[in-house]
Phi, psi and omega in degrees: 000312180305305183322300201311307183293325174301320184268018168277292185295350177269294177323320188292315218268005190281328185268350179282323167317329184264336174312127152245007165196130172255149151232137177248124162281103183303141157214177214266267208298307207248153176244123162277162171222179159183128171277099195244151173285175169306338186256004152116336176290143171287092171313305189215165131211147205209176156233158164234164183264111210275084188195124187322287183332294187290314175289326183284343174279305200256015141277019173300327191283324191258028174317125195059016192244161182299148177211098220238137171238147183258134215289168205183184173261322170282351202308305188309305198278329186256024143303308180295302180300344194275304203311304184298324148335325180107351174263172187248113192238142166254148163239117169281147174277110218270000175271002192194321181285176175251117170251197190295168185269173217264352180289325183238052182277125162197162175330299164325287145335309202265327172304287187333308182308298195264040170235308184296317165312301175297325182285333156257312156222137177260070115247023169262028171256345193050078204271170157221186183238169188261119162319167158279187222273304207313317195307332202271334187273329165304297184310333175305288184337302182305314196267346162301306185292346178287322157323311163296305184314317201295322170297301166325322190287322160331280184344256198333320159305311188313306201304295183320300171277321165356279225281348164289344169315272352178339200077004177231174212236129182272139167295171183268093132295148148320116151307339166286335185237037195272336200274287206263354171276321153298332191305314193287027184231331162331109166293161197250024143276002183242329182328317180282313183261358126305020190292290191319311202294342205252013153296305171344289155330289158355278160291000187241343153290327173292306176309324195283315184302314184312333176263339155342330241220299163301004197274287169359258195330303175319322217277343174258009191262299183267313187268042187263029166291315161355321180283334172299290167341297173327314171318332176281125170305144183101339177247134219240150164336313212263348163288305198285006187262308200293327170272353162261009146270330186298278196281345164095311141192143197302342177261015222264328195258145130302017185161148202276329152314317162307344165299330176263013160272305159323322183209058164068012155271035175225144203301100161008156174212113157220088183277127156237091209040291146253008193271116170243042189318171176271124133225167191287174225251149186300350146070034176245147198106189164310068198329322218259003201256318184286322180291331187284304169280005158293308176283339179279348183260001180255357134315311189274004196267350191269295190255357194269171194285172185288114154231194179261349158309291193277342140311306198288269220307337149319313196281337167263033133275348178290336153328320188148169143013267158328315199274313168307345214253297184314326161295308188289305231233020165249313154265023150289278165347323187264009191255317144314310166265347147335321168263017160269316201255008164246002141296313319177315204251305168101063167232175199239145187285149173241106207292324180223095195277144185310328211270018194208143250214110160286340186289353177237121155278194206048018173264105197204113165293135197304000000 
């Protein structure tokens, strides 16, 4: 019985020899896995339990072999672990590759899928990278406080609708200062039960300065590219932080353009012989990083100072309506690459740069 397992086990680690493409299916508790040869056969397949400890023992096996994952909520961290392990890991981007099809989808399958993939070219996984661990715990600040705003923003509505049951109206106020500026507009039949939201309140403004105060300190501790970025009216600590975590680092692009294709501002394509449509921007990446500059561009064409930035999108909003909605999120785009491209540089914004003629709106080199 013992010869048996031993020469069970001497096969394995005889056949582990031989991997040349792994693919792991991510799950929260257990992860599939499945192990193919050079020639394309399934050596092996299991699950593990998706915990650093268990993926770093059985990627012991795989030193120098391919390991294609799918982006995720575990992807980052078991990306890193893989790495340290001695393997070569892609993470596909599950918004763009073809996994298995869906009459025969299961865990087991979708390894299997992305191990045949990884084995002929990984890049038809449309693979990305991963911040570092540290670049991810700074943004966690970011993705709380945006969690905190969001939640405030709730409050303050529930409160706003309360008190119109009643026929009467809350003033128009700053959300840092609505719990103490309003109260005294509180009809004194709401008072007891609007009391607790607007401690709720209270505290939930106070935690958001506190992380203000930490975004500041990174950005002047860690981040002092930020100060470029800043340099643009309209872009605030907390945008220029979020992009420059976000992308993670300025040399990731070949060109400055590519940043606003990194985070979906640039238009869909689904061309077929001469049938080319209009359609609207791919809207991939980073939702809260695409929103923050979508509101920084609509400082700038409404309140920022006169550049030439804010001439070309003036000069494409005059059309109307359509055209304004189409404008704000064109010079969202251009705003993505632009602080791509003065991080990029180590340069300070320039509202009129010498090589572009301010006297023509709509005029802006892409």
């Amino acid at each position: 019985m013992k010869a048996a397992k031993k020469l069970k086990s001497i096969a394995k680690e005889a056949a582990r020899e031989l991997v040349s493409a792994v693919g792991v299916d991510l799950g929260d508790r257990w992860s599939h896995w499945c192990a193919l040869s050079s020639t394309g056969e399934v050596i092996e397949r299991g699950r593990v339990k998706t915990t650093a400890e268990d993926l770093s023992e059985l990627a012991a096996g795989w030193i120098g072999v391919q390991v294609a994952i799918e982006n995720g909520t575990h992807s980052g961290w078991i990306s890193r672990t893989l790495e340290k392990a001695g393997c070569i890991v892609w993470v596909a981007n599950p918004s763009r590759w073809r996994g298995t099809a869906h009459s025969s989808k299961n865990d087991a399958n979708d390894a299997e899928a992305l191990a045949r993939v990884v084995r002929v070219d990984p890049k038809l996984l449309f693979p990305i990278t991963h911040r570092t661990q540290e670049q991810q715990e700074d943004l966690s600040v970011i993705r709380i406080r945006a969690q905190l705003v969001r939640a405030r923003t709730m409050l303050v509505n529930t409160a706003r609708g309360v008190v119109k049951t009643v026929g009467a109206r809350l003033p128009a106020t700053d959300a840092d200062a609505f719990h103490n500026t309003s109260w005294q507009s509180v009809p004194e039949a709401l008072r007891e039960a609007l009391r607790p939201l607007y401690q709720s309140l209270a505290v939930i403004t106070e935690q958001v300065r506190a992380l203000d105060r930490r975004i500041e300190q990174l950005s002047k501790e860690k981040y002092q590219a930020t100060t470029l970025l800043r340099s643009v009216p309209g872009v605030g600590p907390v945008t220029a932080l979020t992009y420059v975590l976000t992308l993670g680092d300025a040399e990731r692009f070949s060109t400055s353009r590519d940043a606003g294709a990194f985070l979906g501002l640039r238009p869909r394509q689904r061309q077929s012989g001469s049938r080319n449509p209009e359609l609207g921007i791919a809207k991939n990446g980073d939702n809260y990083l695409r929103g923050l500059l979508v509101e920084c561009a609509q400082y700038v064409l409404s309140r920022g100072p006169d550049s030439v930035l804010k001439r070309w999108g003036l000069g494409l909003a005059q059309a109307g309506p359509p055209a304004k909605r189409r404008a704000l999120v064109a010079v969202a785009r251009k705003l993505a690459v632009l602080l791509h491209c003065l991080w990029s540089n180590g340069e300070l914004y320039c509202p009129f740069p010498e090589s572009v003629v301010p006297s023509q709106p709509g005029l802006l080199p892409a």
